[in-house]
C-alpha positions in Angstrom: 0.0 0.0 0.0 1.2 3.6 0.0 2.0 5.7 2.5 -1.2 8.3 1.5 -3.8 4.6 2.0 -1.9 3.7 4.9 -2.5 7.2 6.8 -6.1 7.0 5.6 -6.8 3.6 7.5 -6.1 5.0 10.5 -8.7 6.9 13.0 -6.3 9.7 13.0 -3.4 9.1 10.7 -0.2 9.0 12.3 -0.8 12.8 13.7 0.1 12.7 17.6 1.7 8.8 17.0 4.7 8.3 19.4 8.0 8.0 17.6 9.4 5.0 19.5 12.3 3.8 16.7 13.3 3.7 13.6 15.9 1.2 12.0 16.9 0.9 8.4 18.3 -2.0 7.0 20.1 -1.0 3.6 21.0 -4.3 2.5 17.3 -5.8 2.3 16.2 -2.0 1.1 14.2 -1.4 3.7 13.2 0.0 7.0 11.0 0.0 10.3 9.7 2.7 12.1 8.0 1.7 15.7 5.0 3.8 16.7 2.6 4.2 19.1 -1.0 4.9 17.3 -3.6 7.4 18.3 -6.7 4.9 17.3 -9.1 6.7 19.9 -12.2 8.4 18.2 -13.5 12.1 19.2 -15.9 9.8 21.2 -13.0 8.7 23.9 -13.7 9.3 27.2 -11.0 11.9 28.6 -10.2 9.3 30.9 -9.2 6.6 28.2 -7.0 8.6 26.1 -4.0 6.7 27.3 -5.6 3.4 26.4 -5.8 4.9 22.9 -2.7 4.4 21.4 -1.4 1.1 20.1 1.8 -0.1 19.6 2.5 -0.8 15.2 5.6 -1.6 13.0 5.6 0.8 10.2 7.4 -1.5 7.6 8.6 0.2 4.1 9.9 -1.9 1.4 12.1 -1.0 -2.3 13.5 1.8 -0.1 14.9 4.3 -2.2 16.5 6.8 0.3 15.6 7.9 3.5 17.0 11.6 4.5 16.8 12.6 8.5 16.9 16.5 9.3 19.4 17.5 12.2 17.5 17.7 15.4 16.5 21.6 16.2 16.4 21.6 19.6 18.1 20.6 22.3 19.9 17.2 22.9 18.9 16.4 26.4 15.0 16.2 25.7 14.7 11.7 25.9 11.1 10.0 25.7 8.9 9.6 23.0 8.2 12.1 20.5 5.2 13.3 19.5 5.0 13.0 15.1 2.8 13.8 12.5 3.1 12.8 8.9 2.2 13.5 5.1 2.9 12.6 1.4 4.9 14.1 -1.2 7.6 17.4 0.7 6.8 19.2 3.6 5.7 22.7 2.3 7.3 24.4 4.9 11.0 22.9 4.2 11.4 21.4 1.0 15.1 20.1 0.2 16.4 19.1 -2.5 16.4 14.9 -2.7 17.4 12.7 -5.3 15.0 11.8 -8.3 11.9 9.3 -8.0 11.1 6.2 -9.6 7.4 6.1 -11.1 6.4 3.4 -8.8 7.6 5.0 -5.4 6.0 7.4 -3.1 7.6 9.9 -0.9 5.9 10.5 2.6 7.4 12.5 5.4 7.5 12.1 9.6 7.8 15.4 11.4 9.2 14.8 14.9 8.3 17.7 17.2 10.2 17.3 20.0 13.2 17.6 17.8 11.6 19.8 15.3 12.8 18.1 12.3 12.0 16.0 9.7 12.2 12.1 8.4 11.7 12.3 4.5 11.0 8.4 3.1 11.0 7.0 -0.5 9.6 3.6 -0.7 8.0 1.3 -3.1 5.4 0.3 -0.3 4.4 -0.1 3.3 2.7 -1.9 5.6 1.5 -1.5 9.3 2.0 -4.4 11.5 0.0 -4.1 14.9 2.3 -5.0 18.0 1.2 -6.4 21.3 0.6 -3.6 24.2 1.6 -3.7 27.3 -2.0 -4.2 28.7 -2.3 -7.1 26.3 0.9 -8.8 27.6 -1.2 -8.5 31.7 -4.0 -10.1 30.3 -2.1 -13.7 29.5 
């Protein structure tokens, strides 16, 4: 699927997903990105938020390139990060980036906590859902 049908599955995209990792594995042209979902509606109860987000594997195949912006902001900030995400360049800082094939897409991760950006060219992706930690108390 593409990134664009991947963000509209979800209740809220990936805006407000937790960054939790990202790995890239050049010699299989690929890459992972670990999140934490926002699937809670506009229904959830303020005092279910939490239980809202879900743990997913963002997995992107016939990587192309992957270009990660220098963190803005200062280096001692740790814990998640808060991200949002789109398609195609971020209008508000383009950068040049080397040509796409036809059958790619080109998506973008904004982290805010480091105010910068994860620009990713991939021939597909996928979303595998991960067990939570409330899952692993209830076996």
């Amino acid at each position: 699927m593409t990134f664009d049908e991947l963000c509209r599955s979800l209740p809220n995209g990936l805006h407000d997903a937790e960054l939790v990792g990202l790995h890239v594995d050049y010699s299989s042209r690929g890459a992972t990105i670990d999140v934490n979902v926002d699937v809670g509606s506009s229904e959830t109860p303020a005092d279910q938020l939490e239980e809202a987000y879900r743990p997913a594997r963002l997995v992107f195949s016939g990587l192309q390139f992957i270009v990660i912006d220098p963190p803005a902001v200062d280096e001692g900030y740790q814990g998640l990060s808060m991200i949002d995400a789109g398609i195609g360049q971020p209008w508000t800082v383009p950068c040049k980036l080397p040509p796409l094939p036809a059958d790619c897409f080109l998506c973008w991760l904004f982290v805010v906590e480091r105010n910068s950006f994860i620009r990713i060219a991939a021939q597909s992706v996928a979303i595998e859902w991960r067990p939570s930690a409330s899952d692993a108390m209830t076996e």
